[in-house]
N, C-alpha and C positions, 0 to 999 in steps of 0.2 A: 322830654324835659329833663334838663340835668339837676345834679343833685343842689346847687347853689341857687339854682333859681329864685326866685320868691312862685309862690302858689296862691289864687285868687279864684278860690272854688265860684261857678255861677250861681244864683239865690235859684230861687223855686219856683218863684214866679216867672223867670226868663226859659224856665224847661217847660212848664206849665201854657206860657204864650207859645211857644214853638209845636207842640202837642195839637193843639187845638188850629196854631195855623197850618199845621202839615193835613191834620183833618179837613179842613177848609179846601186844599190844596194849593194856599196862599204862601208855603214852604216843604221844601221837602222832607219826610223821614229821612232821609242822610244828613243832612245836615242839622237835626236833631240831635242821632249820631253823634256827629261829630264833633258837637255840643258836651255832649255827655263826654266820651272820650278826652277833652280839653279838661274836664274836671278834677282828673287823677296827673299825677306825673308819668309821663309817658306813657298814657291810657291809651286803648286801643279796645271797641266798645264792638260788641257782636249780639242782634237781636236772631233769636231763634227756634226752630220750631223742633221736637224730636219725641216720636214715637219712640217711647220704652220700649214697647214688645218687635220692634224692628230698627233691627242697627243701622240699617242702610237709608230712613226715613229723616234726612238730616237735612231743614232746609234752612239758612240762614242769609240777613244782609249786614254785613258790616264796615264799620270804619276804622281806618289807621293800620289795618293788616295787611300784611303782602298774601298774595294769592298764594304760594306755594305753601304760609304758615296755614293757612284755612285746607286747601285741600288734601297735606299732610294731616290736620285732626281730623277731617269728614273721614276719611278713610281708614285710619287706625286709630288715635289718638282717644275718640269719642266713646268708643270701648274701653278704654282705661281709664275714662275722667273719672277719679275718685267723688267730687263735689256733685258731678249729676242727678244721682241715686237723690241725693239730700233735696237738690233743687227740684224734681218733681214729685216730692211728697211732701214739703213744706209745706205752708200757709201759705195761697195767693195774698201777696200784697206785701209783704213783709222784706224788705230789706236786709240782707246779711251779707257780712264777707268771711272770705276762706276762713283764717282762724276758728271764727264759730261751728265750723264742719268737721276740720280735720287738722288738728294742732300740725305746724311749720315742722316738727322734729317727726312726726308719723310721715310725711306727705315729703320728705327727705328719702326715708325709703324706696320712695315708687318709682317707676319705669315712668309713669307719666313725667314727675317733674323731669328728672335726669333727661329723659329723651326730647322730652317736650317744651316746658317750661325753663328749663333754666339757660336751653341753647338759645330762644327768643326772648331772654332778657323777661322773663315773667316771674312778680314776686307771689302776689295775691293777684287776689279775683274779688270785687265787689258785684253781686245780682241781685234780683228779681226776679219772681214768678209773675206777669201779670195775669196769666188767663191757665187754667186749664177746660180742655174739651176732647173726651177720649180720651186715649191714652198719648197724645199731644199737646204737651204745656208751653204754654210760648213763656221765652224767659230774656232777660236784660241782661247781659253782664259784662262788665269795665274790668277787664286785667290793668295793673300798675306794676310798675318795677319799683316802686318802695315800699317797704315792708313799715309801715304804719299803723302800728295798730289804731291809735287814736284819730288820724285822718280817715282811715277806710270805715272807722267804726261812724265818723259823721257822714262820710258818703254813702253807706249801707242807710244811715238814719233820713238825709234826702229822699233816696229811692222807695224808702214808705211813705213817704210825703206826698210825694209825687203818683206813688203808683193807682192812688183812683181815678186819675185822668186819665193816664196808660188803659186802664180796664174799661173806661169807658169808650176811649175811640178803637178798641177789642170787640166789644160789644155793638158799637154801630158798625163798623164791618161785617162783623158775622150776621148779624140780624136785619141789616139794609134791603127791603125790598130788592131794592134796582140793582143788586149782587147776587140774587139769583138766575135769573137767563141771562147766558153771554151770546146766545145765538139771534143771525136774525130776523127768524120765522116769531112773531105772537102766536102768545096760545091763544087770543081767541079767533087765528085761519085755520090752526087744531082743530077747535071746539068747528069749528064750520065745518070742518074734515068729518066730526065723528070721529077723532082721532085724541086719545087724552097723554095727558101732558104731567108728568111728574117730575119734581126738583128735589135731588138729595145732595144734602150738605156733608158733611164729613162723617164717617162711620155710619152712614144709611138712613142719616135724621132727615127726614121730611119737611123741606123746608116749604114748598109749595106745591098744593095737588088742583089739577085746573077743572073746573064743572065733568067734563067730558069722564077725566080721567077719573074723580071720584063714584063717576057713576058704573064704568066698566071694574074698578075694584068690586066696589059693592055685589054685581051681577057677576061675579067669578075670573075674573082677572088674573092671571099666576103671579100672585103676591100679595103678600102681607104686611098687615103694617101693624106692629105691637103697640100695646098701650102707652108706654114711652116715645110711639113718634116713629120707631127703627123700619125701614122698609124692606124687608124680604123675597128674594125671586125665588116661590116654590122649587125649581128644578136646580140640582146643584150645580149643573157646568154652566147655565145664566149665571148663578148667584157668585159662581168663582168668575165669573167674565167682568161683574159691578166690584166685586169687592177691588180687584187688581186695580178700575178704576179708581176708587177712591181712594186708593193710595198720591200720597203727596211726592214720592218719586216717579209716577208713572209716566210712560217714555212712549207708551204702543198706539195703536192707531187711534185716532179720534173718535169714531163712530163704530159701532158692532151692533150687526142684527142676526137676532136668532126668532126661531118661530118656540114658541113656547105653551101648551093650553091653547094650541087653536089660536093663537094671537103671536102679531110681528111685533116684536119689541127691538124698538131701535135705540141705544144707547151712547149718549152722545155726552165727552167730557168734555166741558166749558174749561175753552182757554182762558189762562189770567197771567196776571204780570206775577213778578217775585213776591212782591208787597200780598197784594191780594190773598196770595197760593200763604206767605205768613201767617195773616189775620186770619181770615176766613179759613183756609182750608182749602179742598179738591168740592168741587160740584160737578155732579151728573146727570143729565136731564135724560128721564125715559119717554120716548114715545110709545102710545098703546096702538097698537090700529088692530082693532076687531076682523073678526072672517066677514066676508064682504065687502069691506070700506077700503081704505087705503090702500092694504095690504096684498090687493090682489093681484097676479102679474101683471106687469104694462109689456105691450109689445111698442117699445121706443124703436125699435127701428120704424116698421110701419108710421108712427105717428112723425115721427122725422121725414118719411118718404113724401107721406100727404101734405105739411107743410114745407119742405123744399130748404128744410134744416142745414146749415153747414155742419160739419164735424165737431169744430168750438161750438155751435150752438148745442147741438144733442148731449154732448158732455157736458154742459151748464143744466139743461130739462132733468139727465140723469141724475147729476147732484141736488139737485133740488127735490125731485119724487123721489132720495133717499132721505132727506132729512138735513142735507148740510146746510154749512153756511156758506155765503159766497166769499167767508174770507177761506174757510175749509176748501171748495172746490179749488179757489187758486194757487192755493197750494200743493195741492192734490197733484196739480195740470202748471205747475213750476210758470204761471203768469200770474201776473199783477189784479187786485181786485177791479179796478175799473175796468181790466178788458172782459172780466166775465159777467161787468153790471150793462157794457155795452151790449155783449152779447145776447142776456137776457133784453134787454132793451129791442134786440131786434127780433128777438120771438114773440116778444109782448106783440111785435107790431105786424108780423108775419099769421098769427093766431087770431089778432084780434082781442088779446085778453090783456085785463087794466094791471095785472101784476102778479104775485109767486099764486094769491089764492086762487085768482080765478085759471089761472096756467092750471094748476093742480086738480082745481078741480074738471078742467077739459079733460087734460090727460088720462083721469081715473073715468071720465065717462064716454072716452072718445067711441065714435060711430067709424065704423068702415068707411063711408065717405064723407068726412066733414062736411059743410055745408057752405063754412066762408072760405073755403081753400080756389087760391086764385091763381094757383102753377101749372 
């Protein structure tokens, strides 16, 4: 927006409606965004997430930016932001812009503006904190190329306005039941397993522990769970194997099992969109399986040979008596989900079994000779 423009900031109630129907998912957060972004003079609005104690923890979605300005700051710029430090130790909820941080004549000095700021036409910065959780604060912030004090000081004065709605659809994401298993096993074919089921939400909070799995903690389980909810893997090369997952840049395989205390622990990072991995955070779901249960070797060849398995099919029985999901397997095996739900489809019906539980639980008690095998 140029400088003669006229300027027609949106009211509160039209961010406030957008909020609530992006929640709904009757509109999207971009165009929220882009909403907010329209507010300022050549605003350009970035929602984001950023571990302090890790530079590389930088997840954000935004509007009106070109790609190469966002992956020039991911990379170096975000280490130099002067305003950060202030933005995750303020007050959640509170609206402020630059000026209030770091007077225009200090912030003249920095490497940040000169390299950053003033080549992409950036004068100020109006944000928000809305959520802190860990040492990951989710925050709002509208860069403008006008240097207004009295404009930016009403648009920092909106975004407190606004921001207990922001904290609220923060708060239903992170705390949504149905945001905890992204896989497509239920825990109670677990719980029919003998096999327990534990959900950690970011930094090792326990979001949900299923019958099975509370009861194998209790009776000695390798891990702990502190009075604050923090879940703990006794052994430290598991506990370096969870943490790496619950980082929100992690990139390495989906699933990891280790045997630990006598028990296979299967750890599985629930895929999420950008949005989701924003709000919420990383979730990891452990499976427990006890000595005896689960966890004991299968000879899938043999049981492949008795039912008369194709290759696709055995590679489907395998991903599954590890724990995955069949969007995981298809991936895994670079095809599509429906050919590995055919697939299973046709071991359900080569087996005789109604689906993943009863498959599972053949597999884990197979006899030398089946009984309905018909090859």
């Amino acid at each position: 927006m140029d400088e003669g423009r006229s300027y027609h900031p949106q009211a509160d109630a039209e961010f406030i409606d957008l909020i609530y129907a992006a929640l709904l998912g009757e509109t999207s957060w971009q165009t929220f965004l882009d909403r907010l972004s329209a507010n300022a003079p050549d605003g350009r609005t970035v929602m984001f997430s950023h571990n302090m104690s890790q530079a590389d923890e930088y997840l954000a979605m935004a509007s009106r930016f070109e790609g190469p300005e966002l992956a020039a700051y991911a990379a170096h710029y975000v280490n130099l932001n002067p305003w950060l430090d202030h933005c995750a130790a303020r007050k959640v909820g509170l609206g402020i812009h630059s000026d209030e941080i770091i007077s225009h004549t200090q912030m003249l000095q920095t490497e940040f503006y000169n390299d950053f700021l003033a080549p992409n036409r950036i004068a100020r910065s109006i944000g928000v904190t809305i959520d802190k959780f860990g040492e990951c604060p989710l925050i709002i912030s509208t860069v403008t190329s006008r240097p207004d004090p009295e404009m930016n000081a009403r648009f920092s004065e909106q975004l407190t306005r606004i921001a207990p709605h922001l904290q609220r659809a923060a708060r239903f994401y992170r705390n949504s039941p149905s945001r905890w298993s992204g896989f497509d096993l239920g825990v109670s074919l677990f719980d029919s397993l003998d096999v327990g089921v534990v959900v950690l939400g970011e930094s090792g909070v326990v979001r949900m522990i299923s019958r099975t799995g509370q009861q194998l903690i209790e009776n000695g389980a390798p891990m702990t769970v502190s009075p604050l909810g923090k879940l703990r893997l006794r052994e430290e090369d598991a506990q370096s194997v969870l943490q790496q997952m619950l980082r929100r840049s992690y990139e390495g395989p989906k699933t990891a099992s280790l045997f630990s205390g006598g028990m296979r622990l299967t750890l599985i990072s629930v895929e999420k969109d950008r949005l989701s991995l924003l709000f919420e955070g990383p979730t990891v779901a452990i499976l427990i399986q006890p000595p005896g249960g689960m966890g004991n070797a299968v000879d899938l060849d043999q049981f492949a040979g008795a039912y008369a398995l194709t290759k696709g099919e055995r590679r489907a029985v395998s991903g599954i008596v590890e724990g995955k999901s069949v969007t995981e397997i298809a991936e895994e095996a670079g095809l599509s989900r429906e050919t590995i739900r055919t697939q299973l489809k046709s071991v359900y019906a080569k087996t005789a079994t109604g689906g993943q539980a009863d498959l599972l639980r053949l597999v884990h008690g197979f006899p030398s000779r089946p009984q309905n095998n018909r090859h």
